[in-house]
Residue frames as qw, qx, qy, qz and C-alpha x, y, z in Angstrom:
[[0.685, -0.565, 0.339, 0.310, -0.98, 8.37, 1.62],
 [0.310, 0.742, -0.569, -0.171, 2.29, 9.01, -0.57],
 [0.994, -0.096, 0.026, -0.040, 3.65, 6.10, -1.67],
 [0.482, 0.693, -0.305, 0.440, 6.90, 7.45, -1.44],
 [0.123, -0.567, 0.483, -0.656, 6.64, 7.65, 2.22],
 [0.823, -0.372, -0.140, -0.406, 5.29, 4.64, 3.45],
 [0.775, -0.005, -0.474, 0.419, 8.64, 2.85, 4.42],
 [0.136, 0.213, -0.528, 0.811, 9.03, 5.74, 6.77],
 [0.615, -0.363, 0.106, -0.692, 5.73, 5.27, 8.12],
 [0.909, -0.134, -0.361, -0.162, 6.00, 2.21, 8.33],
 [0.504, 0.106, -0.595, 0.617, 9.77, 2.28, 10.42],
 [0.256, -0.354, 0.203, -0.877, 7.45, 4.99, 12.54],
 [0.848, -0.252, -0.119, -0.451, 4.31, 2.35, 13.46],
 [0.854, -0.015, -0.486, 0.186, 7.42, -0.28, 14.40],
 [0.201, 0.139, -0.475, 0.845, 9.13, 2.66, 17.08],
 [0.582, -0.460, -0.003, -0.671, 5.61, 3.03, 18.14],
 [0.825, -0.096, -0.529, -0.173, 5.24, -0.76, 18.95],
 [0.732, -0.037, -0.463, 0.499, 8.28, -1.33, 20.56],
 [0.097, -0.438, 0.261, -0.855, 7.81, 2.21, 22.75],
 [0.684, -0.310, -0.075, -0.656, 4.53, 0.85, 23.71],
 [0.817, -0.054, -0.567, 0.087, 5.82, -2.50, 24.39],
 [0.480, 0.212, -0.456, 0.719, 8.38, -0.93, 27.08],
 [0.188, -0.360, 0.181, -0.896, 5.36, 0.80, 28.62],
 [0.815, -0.052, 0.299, -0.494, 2.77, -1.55, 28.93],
 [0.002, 0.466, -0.875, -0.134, 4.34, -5.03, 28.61],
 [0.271, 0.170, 0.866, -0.384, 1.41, -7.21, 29.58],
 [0.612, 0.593, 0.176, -0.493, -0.98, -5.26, 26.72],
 [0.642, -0.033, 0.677, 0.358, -0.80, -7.37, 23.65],
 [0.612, 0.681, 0.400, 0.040, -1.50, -4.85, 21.19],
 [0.121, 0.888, -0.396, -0.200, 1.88, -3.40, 20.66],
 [0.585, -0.234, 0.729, 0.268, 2.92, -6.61, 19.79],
 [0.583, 0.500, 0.617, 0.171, 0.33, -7.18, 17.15],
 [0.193, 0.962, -0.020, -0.193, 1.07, -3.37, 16.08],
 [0.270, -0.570, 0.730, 0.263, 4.98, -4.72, 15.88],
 [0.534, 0.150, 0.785, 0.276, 3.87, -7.76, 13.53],
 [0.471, 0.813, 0.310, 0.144, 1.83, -5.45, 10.91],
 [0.026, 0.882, -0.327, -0.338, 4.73, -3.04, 11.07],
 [0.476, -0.267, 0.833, 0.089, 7.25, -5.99, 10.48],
 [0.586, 0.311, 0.726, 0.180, 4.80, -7.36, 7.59],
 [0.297, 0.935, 0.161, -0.109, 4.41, -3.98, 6.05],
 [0.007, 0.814, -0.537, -0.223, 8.49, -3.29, 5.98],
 [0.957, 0.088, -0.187, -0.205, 8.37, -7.33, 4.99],
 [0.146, 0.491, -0.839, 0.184, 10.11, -8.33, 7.20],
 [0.726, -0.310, -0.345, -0.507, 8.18, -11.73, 7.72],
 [0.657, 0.047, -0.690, 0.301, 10.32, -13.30, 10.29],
 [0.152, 0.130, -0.429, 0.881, 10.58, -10.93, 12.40],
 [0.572, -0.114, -0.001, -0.812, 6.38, -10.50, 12.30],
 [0.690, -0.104, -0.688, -0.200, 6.25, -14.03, 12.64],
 [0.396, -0.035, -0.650, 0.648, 8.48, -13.88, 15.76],
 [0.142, -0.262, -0.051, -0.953, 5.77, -10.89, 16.71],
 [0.617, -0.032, -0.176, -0.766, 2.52, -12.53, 16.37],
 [0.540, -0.059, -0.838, 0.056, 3.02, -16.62, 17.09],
 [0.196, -0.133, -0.743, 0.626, 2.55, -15.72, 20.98],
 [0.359, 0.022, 0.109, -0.927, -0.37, -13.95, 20.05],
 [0.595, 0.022, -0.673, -0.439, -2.05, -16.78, 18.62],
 [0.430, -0.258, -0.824, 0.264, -1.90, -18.97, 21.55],
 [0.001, -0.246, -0.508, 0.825, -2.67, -15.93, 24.09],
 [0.357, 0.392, 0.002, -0.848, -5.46, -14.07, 21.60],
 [0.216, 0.043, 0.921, 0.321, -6.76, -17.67, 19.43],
 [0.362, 0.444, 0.819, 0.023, -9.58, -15.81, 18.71],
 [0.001, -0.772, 0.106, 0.626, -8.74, -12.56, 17.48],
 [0.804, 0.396, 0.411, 0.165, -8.94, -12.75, 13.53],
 [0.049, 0.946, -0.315, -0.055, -6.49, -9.69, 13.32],
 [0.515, -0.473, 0.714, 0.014, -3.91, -11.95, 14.24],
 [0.824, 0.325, 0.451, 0.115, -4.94, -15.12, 12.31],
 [0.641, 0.703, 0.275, 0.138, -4.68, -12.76, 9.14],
 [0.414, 0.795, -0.417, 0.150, -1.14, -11.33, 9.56],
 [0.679, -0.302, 0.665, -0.066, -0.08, -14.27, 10.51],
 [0.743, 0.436, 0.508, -0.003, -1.04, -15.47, 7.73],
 [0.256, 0.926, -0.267, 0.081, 0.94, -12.63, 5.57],
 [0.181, -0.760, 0.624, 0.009, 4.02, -13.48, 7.60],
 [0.728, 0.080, 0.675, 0.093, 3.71, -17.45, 7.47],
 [0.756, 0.571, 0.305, 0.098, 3.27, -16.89, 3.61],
 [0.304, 0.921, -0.231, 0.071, 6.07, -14.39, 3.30],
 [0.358, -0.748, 0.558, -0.026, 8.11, -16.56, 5.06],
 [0.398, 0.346, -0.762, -0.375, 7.82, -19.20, 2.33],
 [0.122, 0.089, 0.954, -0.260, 5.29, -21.57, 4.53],
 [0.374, -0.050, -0.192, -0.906, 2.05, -21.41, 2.70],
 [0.492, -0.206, -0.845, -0.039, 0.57, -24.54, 4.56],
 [0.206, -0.560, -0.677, 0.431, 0.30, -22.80, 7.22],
 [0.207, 0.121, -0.057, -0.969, -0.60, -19.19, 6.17],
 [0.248, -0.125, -0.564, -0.778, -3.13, -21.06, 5.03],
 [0.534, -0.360, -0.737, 0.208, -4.22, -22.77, 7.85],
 [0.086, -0.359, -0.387, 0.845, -3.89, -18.94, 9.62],
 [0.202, -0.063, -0.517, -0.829, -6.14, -17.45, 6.57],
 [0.419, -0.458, -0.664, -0.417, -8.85, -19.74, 7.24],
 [0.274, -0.522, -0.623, 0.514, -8.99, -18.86, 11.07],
 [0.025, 0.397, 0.140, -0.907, -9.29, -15.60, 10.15],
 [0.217, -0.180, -0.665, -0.692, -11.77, -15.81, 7.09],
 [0.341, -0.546, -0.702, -0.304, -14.66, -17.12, 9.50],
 [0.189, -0.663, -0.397, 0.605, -14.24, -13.68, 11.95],
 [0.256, -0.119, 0.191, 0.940, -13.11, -11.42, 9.99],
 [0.477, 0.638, 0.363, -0.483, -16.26, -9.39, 8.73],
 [0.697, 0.481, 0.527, 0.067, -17.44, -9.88, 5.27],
 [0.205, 0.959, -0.149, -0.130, -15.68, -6.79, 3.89],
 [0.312, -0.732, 0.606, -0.006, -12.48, -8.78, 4.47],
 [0.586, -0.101, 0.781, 0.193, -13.01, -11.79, 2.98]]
């Protein structure tokens, strides 16, 4: 990847989200696809606002945990990023931690 071009990929992976959202409301991975877009263009609120509802619906999905855990920390709360971190640390496969 150019790193010259990733803020437009990245505004591209957030019109995906929100397409997908409008298609298939009920499928929860164009949310989480909306929070990594959202943490990639840092915008961490906005991925926070993304991904909280995932947590409760998806509590064991360590995808989640960990950009959660991005957004919670980019949003200046590192008590709880950390507190998402470790949920994700004991799924995530070993490559990842």
């Amino acid at each position: 990847l150019d790193p010259e071009h990733t803020q437009t990929l990245d505004q591209e992976l957030l019109q995906l989200a929100r397409v997908t959202a409008r298609e298939r409301p009920h499928d929860a991975e164009p949310l989480l696809t909306e929070g990594i877009a959202r943490n990639f263009l840092a915008d961490f609120a906005g991925a926070k606002l993304a991904l909280l509802p995932l947590v409760e619906r998806l509590p064991q999905h360590a995808i989640v945990a960990y950009h959660l855990g991005w957004a919670l920390l980019g949003s200046g709360d590192p008590r709880n990023a950390a507190i998402a971190f470790e949920r994700a640390a004991v799924r995530l496969p070993p490559a990842w931690t």
